[in-house]
N, CA and C atoms as a LAMMPS dump frame, in Angstrom:
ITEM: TIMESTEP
0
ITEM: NUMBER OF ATOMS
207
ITEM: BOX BOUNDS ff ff ff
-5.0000000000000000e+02 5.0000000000000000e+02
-5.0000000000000000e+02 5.0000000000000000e+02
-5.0000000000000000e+02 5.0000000000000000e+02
ITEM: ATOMS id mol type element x y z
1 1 1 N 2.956 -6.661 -11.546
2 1 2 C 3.282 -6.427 -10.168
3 1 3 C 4.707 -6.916 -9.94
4 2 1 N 5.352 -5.793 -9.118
5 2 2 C 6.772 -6.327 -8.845
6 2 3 C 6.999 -6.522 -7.388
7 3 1 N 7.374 -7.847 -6.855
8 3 2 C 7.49 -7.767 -5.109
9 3 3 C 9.216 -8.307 -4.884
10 4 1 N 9.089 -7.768 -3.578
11 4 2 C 10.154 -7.629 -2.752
12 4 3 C 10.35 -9.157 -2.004
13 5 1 N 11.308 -9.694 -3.444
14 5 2 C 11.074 -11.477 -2.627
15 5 3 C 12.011 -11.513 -1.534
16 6 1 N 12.952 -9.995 -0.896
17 6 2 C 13.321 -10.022 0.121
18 6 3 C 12.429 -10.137 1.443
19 7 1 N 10.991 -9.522 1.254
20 7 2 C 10.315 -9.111 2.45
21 7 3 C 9.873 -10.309 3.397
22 8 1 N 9.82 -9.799 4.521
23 8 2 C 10.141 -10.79 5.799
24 8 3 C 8.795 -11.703 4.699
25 9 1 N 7.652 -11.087 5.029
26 9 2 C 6.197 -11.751 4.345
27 9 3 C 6.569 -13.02 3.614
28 10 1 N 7.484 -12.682 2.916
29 10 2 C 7.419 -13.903 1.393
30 10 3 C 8.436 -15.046 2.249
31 11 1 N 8.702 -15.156 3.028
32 11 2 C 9.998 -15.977 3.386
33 11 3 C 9.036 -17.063 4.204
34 12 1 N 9.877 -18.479 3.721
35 12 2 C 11.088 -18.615 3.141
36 12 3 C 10.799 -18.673 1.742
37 13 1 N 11.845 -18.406 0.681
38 13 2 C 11.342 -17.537 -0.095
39 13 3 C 10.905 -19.007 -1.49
40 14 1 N 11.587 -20.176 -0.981
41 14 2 C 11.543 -21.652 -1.353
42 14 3 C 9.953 -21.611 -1.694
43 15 1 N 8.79 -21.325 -0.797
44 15 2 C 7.547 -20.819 -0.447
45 15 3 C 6.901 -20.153 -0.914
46 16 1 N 7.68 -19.011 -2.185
47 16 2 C 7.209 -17.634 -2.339
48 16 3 C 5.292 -17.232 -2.885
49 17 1 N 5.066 -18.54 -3.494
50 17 2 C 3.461 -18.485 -4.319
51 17 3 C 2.579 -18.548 -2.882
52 18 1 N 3.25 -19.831 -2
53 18 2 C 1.961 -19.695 -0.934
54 18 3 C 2.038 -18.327 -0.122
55 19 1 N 3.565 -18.313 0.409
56 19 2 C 3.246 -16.925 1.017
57 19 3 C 2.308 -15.46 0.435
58 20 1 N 2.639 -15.321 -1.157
59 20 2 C 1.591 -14.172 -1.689
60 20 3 C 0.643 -14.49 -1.301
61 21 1 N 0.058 -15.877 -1.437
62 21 2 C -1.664 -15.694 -1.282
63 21 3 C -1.727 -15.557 0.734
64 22 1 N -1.189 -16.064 1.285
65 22 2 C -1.423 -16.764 2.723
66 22 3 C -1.012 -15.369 3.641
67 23 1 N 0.322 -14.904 3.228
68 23 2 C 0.872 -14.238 4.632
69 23 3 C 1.566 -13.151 3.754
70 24 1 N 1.617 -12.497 2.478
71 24 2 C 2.296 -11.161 2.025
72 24 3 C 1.727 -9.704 2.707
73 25 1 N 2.345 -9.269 3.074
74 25 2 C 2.205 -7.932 3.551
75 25 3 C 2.441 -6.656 2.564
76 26 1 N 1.463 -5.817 2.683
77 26 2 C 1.608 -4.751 2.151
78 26 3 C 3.3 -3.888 1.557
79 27 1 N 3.872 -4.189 2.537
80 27 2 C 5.33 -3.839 1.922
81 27 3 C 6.032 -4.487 1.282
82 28 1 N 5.893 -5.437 0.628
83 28 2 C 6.146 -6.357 -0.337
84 28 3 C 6.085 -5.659 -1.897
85 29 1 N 4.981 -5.232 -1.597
86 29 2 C 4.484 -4.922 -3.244
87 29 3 C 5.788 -3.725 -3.625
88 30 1 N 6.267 -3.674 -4.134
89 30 2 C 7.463 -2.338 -4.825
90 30 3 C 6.718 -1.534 -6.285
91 31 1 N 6.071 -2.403 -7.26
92 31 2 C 5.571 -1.587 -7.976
93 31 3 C 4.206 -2.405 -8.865
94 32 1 N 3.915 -1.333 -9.237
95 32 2 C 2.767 -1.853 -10.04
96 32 3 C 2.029 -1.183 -11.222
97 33 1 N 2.172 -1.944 -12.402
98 33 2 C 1.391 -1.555 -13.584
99 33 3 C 0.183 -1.689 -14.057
100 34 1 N -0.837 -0.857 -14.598
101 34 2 C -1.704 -1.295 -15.306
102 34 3 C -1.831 -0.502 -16.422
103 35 1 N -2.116 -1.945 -17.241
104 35 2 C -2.166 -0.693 -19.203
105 35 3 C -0.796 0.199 -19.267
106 36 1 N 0.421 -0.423 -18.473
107 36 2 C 1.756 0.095 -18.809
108 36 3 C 1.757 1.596 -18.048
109 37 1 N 0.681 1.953 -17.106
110 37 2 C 1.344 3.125 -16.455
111 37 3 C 1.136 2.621 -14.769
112 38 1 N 2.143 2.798 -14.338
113 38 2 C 2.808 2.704 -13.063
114 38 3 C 1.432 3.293 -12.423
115 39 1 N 1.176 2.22 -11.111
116 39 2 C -0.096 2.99 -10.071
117 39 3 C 0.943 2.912 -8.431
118 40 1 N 2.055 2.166 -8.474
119 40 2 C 2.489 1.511 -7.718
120 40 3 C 4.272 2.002 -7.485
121 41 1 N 4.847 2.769 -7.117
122 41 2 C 6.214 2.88 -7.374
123 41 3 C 6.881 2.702 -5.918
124 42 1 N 7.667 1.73 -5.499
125 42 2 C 8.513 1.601 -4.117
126 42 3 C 7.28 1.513 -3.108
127 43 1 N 6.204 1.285 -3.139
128 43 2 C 5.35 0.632 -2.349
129 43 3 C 4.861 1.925 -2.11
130 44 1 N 4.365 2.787 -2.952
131 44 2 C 3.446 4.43 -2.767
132 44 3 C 2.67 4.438 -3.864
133 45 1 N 1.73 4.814 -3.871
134 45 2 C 0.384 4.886 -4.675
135 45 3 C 1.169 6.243 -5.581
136 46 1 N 1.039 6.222 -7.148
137 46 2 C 1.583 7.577 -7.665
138 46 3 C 0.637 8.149 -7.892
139 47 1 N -0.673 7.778 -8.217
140 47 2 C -1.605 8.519 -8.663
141 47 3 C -2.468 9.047 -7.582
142 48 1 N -2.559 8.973 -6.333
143 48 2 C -3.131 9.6 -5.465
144 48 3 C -1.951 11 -4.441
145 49 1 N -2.979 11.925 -4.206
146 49 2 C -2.55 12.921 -3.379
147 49 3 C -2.74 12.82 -2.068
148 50 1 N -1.886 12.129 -1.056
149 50 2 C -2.329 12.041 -0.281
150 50 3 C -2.545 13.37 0.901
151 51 1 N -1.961 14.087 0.583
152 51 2 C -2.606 15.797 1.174
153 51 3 C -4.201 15.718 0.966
154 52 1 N -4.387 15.903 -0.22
155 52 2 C -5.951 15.884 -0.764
156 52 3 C -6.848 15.019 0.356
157 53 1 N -6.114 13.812 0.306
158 53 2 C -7.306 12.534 0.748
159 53 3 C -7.493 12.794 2.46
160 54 1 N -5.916 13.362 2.996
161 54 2 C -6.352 14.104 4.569
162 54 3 C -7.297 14.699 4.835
163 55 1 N -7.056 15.949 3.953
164 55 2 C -8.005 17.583 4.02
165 55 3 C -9.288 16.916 3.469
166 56 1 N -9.827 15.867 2.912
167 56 2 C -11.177 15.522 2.243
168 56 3 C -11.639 14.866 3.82
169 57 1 N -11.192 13.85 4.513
170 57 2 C -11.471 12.734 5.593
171 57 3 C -11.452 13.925 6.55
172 58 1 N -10.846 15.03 6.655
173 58 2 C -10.422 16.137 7.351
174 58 3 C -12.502 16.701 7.931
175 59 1 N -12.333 17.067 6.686
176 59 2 C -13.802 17.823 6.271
177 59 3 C -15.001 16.869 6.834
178 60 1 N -15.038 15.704 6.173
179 60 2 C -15.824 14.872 6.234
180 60 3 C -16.21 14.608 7.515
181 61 1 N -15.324 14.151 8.439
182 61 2 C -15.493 13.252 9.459
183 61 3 C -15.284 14.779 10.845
184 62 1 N -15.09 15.974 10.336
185 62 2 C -15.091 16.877 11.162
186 62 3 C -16.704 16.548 12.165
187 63 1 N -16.407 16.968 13.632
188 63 2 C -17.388 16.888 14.95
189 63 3 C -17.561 15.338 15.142
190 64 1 N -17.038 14.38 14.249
191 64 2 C -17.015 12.895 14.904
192 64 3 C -16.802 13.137 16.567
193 65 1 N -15.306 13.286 16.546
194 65 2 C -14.895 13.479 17.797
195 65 3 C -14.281 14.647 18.086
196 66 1 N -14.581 14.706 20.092
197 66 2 C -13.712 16.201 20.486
198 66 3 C -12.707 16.449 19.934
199 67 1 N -12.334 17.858 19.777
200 67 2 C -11.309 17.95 19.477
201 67 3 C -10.048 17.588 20.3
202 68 1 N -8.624 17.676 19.907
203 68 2 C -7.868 16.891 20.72
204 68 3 C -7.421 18.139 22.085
205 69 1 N -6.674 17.375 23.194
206 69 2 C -6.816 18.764 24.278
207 69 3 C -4.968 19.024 24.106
């Protein structure tokens, strides 16, 4: 895992171990490996489609609610 020891989250950055566990925010993270292939690049998932995962939640959760006016 690679983080952004700029991000507001990690500061002050003197701090940086407690802040990961206590107060890191999602935009922190910049990248991430497992078994040497990237899941994680500039804080975006590479291996997911997120078109796909709309049009699936799309389908799914269709007549929850009215449609919008």
């Amino acid at each position: 895992m690679v983080l952004d020891l700029d991000a507001l989250s990690l500061q002050p950055p003197g701090t940086a171990e407690k802040q990961v566990v206590y107060a890191m925010q999602p935009e922190a993270v910049r990248r991430v490996l497992v078994g040497g292939e990237p899941i994680v690049e500039d804080g975006r998932l590479v291996r997911v489609d997120d078109a796909r995962i709309r049009a699936e939640v799309a389908r799914v959760t269709a007549g929850w609610l009215p449609p919008p006016r």
